[in-house]
VOZAGU-945809 format. One record per residue (C-alpha): x, y, z; residue in one letter. Coordinates in Angstrom, 2 decimals, decimal comma, m for minus. Example, Ala and Ser with C-alpha at 12.3 -4.5 7.8 and 13.67 -1.06 7.14 Angstrom:
REM VOZAGU-945809
xx / yy / zz / resn
12,30 / m4,50 / 7,80 / A
13,67 / m1,06 / 7,14 / S
END
This chain:
REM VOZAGU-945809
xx / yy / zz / resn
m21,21 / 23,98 / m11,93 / X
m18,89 / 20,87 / m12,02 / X
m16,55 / 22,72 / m14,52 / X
m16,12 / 25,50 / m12,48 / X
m15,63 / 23,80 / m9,39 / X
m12,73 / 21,77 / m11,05 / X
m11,21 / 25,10 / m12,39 / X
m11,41 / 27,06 / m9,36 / X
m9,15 / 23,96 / m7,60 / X
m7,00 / 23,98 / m10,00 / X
m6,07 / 27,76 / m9,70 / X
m5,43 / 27,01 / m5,99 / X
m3,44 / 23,82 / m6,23 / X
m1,42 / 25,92 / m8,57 / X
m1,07 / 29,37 / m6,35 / X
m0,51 / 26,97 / m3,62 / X
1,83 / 24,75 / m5,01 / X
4,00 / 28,21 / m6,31 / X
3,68 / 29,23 / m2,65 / X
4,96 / 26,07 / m1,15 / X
7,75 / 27,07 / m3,67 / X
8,77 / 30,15 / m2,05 / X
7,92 / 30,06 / 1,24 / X
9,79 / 25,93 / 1,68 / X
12,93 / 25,19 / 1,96 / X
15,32 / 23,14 / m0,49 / X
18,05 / 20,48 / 0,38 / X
21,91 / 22,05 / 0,46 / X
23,78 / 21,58 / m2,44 / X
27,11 / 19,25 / m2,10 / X
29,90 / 20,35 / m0,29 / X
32,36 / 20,27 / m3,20 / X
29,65 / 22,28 / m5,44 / X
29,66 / 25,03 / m3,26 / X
33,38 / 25,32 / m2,77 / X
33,57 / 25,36 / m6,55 / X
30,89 / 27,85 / m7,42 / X
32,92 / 30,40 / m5,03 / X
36,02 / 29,83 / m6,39 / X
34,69 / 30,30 / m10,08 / X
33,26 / 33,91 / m8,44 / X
36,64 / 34,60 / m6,93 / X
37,86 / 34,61 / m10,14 / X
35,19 / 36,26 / m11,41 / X
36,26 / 39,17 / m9,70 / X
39,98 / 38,83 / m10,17 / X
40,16 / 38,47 / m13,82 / X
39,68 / 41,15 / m15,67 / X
37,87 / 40,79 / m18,74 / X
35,25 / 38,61 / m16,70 / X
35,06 / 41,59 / m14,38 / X
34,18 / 43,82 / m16,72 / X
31,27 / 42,33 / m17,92 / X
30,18 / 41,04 / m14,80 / X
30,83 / 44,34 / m12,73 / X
27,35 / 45,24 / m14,48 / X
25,32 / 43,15 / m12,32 / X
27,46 / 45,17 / m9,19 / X
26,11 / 48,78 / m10,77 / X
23,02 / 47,71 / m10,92 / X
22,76 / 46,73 / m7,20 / X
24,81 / 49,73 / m6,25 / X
22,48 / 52,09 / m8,41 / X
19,97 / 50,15 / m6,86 / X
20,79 / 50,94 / m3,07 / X
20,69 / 54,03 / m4,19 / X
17,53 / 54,61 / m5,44 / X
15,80 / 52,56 / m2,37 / X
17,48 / 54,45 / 0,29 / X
16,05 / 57,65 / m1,86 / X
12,54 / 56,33 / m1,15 / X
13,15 / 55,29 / 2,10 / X
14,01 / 58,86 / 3,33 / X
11,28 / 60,55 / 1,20 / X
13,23 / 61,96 / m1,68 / X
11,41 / 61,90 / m4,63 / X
13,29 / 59,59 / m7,14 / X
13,94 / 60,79 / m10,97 / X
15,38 / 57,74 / m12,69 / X
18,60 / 55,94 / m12,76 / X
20,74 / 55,19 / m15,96 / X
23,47 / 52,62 / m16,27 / X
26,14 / 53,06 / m18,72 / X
28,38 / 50,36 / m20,79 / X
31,41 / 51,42 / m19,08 / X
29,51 / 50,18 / m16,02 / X
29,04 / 53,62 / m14,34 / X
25,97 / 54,79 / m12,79 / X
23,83 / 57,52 / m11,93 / X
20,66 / 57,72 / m9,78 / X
18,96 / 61,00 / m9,75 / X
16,93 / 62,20 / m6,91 / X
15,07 / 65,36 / m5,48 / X
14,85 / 66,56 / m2,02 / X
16,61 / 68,80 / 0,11 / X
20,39 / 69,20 / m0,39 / X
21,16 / 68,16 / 2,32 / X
20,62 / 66,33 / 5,66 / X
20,26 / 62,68 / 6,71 / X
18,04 / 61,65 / 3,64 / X
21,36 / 63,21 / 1,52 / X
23,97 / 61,20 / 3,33 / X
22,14 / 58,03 / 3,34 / X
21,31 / 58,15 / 0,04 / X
24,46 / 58,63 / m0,99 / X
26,16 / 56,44 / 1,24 / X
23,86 / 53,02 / m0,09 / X
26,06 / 52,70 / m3,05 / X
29,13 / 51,28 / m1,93 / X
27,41 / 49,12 / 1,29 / X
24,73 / 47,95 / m1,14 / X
26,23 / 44,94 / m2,81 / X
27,81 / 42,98 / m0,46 / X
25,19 / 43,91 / 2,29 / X
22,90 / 42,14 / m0,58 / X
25,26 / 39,64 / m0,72 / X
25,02 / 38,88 / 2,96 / X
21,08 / 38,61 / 2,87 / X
21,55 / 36,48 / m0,59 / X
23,87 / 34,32 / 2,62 / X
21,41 / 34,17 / 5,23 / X
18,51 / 33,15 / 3,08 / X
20,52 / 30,52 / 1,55 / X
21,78 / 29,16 / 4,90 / X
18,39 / 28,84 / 5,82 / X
17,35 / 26,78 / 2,78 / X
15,47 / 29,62 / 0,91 / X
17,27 / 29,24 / m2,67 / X
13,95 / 30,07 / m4,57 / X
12,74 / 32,27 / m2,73 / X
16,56 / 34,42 / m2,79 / X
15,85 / 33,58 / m6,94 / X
12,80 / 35,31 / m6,58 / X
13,25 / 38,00 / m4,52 / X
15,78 / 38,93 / m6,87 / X
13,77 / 38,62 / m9,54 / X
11,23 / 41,22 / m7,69 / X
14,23 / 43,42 / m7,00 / X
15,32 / 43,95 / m10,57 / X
11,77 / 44,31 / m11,45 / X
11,25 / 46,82 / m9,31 / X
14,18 / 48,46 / m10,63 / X
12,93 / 48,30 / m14,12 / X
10,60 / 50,67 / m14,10 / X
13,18 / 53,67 / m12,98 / X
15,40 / 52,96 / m15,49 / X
15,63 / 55,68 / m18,39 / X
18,17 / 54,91 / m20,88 / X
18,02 / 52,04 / m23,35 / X
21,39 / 49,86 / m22,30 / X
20,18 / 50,25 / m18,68 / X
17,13 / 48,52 / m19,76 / X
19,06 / 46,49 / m21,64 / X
21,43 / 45,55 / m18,24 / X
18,59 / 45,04 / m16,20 / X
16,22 / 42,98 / m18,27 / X
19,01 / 40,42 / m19,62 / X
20,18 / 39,95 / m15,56 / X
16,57 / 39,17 / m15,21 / X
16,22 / 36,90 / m17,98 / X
19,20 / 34,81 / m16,50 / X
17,84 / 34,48 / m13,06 / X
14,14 / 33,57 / m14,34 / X
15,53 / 31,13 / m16,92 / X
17,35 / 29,36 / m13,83 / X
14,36 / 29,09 / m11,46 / X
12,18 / 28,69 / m13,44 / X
13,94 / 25,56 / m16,39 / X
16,72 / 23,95 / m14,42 / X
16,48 / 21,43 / m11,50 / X
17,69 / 21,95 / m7,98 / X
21,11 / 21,30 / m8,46 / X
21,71 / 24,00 / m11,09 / X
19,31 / 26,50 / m9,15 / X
21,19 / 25,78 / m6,12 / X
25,09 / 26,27 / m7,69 / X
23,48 / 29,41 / m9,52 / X
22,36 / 30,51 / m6,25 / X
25,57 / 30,21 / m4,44 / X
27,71 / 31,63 / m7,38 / X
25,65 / 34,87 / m6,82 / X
25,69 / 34,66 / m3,47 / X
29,29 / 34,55 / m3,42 / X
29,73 / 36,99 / m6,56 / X
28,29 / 39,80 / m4,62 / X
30,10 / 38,64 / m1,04 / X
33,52 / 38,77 / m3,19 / X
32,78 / 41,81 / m5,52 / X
32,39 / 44,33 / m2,73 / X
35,53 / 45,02 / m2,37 / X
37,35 / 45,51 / m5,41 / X
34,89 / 48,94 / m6,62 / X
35,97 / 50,24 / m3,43 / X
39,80 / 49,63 / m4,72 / X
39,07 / 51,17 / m7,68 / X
37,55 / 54,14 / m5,95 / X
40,11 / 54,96 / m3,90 / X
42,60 / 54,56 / m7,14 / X
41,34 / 56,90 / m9,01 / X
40,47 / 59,41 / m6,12 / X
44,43 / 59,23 / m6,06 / X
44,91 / 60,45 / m9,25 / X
42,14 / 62,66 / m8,46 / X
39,59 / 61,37 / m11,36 / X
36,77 / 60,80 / m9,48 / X
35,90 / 64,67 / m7,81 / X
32,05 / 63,90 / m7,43 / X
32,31 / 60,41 / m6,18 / X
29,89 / 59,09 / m3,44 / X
32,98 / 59,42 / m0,74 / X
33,75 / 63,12 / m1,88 / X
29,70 / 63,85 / m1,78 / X
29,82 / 62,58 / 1,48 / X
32,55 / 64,54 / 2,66 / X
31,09 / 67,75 / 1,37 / X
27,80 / 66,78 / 3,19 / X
29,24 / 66,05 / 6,85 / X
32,87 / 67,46 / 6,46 / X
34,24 / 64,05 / 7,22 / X
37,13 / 63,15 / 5,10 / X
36,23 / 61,43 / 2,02 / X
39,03 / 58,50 / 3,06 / X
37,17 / 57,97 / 5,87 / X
33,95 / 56,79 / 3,83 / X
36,16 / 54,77 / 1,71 / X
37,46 / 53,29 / 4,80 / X
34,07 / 52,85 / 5,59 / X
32,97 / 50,91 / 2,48 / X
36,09 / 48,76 / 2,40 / X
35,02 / 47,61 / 6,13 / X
31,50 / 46,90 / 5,22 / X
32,48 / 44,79 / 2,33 / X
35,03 / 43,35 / 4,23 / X
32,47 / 42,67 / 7,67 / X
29,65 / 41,41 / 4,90 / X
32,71 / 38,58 / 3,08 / X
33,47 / 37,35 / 6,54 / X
30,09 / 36,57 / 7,69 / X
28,52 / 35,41 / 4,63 / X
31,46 / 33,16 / 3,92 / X
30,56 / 31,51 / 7,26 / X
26,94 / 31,40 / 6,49 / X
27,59 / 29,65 / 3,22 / X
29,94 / 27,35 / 4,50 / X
29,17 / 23,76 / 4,08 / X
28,53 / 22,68 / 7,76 / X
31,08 / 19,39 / 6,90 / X
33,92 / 21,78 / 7,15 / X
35,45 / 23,02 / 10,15 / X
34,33 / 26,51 / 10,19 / X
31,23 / 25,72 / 8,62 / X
END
């Protein structure tokens, strides 16, 4: 009887002390640490060859919006596959057509930086473990509609990264890693919408989410990319408040 007793606190020191975890809230990191970690994802996003590799972790969260909004308006979802060139494709069933359509197929674009912005909030309100984890969930989720090998092999090693940080390091590193993705996703939106619109120039693009969208409302497909653009744009200037340090003047 005494042995059990003494296991059956341990289990809920533990569950509670991993609960305390997510649901508390952790000290800020330094000023100067989070002015760094956005300028490393600025040029993240500006330089190339980083941007290549890195514009993986954007596909998945764009294949990603996909797929949820699929759910979310009852379509029945096949699978998605990522690619090395870091394209995408989500399939889903359901009518042709209609609302669940156009919503599904406008979540690609929005879905980053809109993450981004939530990635913000939750870390202006002190939640860096629990954004850790609920990305963790998110790719996890993910995971399991995945259905070609270097899309496993995408999602599982962004995974690995994020569990290895919340999980091994101390606050400070969890807290800089936090903010760099934070700010990664805040400063990423816009440049896939860039490329979008380039290569819908040179007309290279015919079945992109803009030109499925026009075909499914009749609204010009410019006018979704104009769409997108502002989104990412809307989602940059608020989270960059958000994140902030409050010692600065528009923090």
């Amino acid at each position: 009887m005494g042995a059990q007793s003494v296991m059956s606190t341990g289990f809920d020191t533990n569950e509670a002390g991993l609960w305390d975890r997510l649901s508390g809230t952790q000290p800020a990191p330094p000023s100067w640490l989070v002015i760094v970690v956005g300028l490393v994802a600025l040029g993240a996003v500006l330089h190339g060859g980083t941007w290549r590799v890195l514009r993986n972790v954007v596909t998945i969260a764009h294949e990603g919006g996909h797929a949820l909004v699929a759910l979310v308006t009852g379509r029945k979802l096949d699978g998605i596959k990522l690619h090395s060139d870091t394209s995408g494709v989500t399939v889903s069933r359901g009518k042709p057509h209609g609302p669940g359509m156009v919503f599904t197929a406008l979540a690609g674009y929005v879905t980053p930086p809109l993450l981004g912005l939530l990635f913000a909030a939750l870390l202006a309100g002190g939640r860096i473990t629990l954004m850790l984890w609920v990305s963790l969930a998110l790719l996890a989720a993910m995971l399991v509609m995945i259905r070609n090998a270097y899309g496993v092999l995408s999602v599982v090693a962004t995974g690995a990264v994020v569990f290895l940080v919340s999980w091994l390091t101390g606050p400070e590193v969890q807290a800089g890693f936090a903010y760099l993705a934070a700010w990664f996703l805040l400063l990423a939106g816009t440049r896939p919408v860039i490329e979008l619109q380039r290569m819908r120039a040179r007309r290279m693009a015919p079945s992109s989410d803009a030109d499925q969208l026009a075909y499914l409302t009749h609204v010009p497909g410019l006018t979704w990319v104009a769409l997108f653009f502002l989104v990412a744009l809307g989602s940059l200037g608020l989270g960059a408040l958000l994140l902030s340090p409050a010692d600065l003047p528009f923090g």
